[in-house]
C-alpha positions in Angstrom: 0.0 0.0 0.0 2.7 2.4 0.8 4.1 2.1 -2.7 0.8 2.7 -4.3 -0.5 5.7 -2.3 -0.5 8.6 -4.4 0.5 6.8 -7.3 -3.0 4.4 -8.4 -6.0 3.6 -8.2 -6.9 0.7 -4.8 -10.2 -0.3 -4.4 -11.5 -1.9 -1.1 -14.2 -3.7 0.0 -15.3 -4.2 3.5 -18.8 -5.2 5.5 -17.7 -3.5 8.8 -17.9 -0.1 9.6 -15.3 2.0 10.3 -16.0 1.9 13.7 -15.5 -1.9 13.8 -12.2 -1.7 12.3 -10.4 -1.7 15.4 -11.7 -4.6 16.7 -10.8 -6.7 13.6 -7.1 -5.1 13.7 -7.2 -5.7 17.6 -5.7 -2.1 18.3 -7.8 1.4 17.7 -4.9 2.8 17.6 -3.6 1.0 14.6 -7.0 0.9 12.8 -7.2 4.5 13.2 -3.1 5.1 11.6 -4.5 2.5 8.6 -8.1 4.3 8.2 -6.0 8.0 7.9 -3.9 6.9 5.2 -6.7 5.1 3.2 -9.5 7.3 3.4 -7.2 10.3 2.2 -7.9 11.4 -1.2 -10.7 8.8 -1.2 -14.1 8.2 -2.5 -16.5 6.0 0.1 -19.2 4.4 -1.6 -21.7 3.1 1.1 -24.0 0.1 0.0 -27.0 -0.6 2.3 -29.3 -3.0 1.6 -30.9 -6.5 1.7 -28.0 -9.6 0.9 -28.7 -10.7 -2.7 -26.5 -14.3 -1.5 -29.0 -14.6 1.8 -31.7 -13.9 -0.3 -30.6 -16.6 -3.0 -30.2 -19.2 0.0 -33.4 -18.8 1.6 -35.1 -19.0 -1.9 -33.1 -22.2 -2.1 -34.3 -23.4 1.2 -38.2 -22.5 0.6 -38.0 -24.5 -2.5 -36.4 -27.8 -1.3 -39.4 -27.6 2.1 
């Protein structure tokens, strides 16, 4: 990451929150250094809504019963 920043493009996926990020890193402190450098210059695209796999699965399910 260090060599690309500032020099391309990085996309990112994620389905926890910012705020969760220290608790998968185990450290706020260090989620908070790795959140600085990647949101700078960024664009956040937030996605909320239903899960198109849970929806598949359940569809599944209802169909096998």
């Amino acid at each position: 990451m260090s060599k690309r920043y500032e020099k391309g493009s990085t996309l990112l996926t994620s389905n926890k929150s910012f705020g969760e990020w220290g608790q998968v890193f185990g450290d706020e402190v260090l989620a908070t250094a790795i959140l600085d450098r990647l949101l700078h210059h960024c664009d956040v695209v937030a996605i909320n809504g239903p899960s198109y796999r849970l929806k598949n699965r359940l569809t599944a399910l209802e169909n096998v019963a």
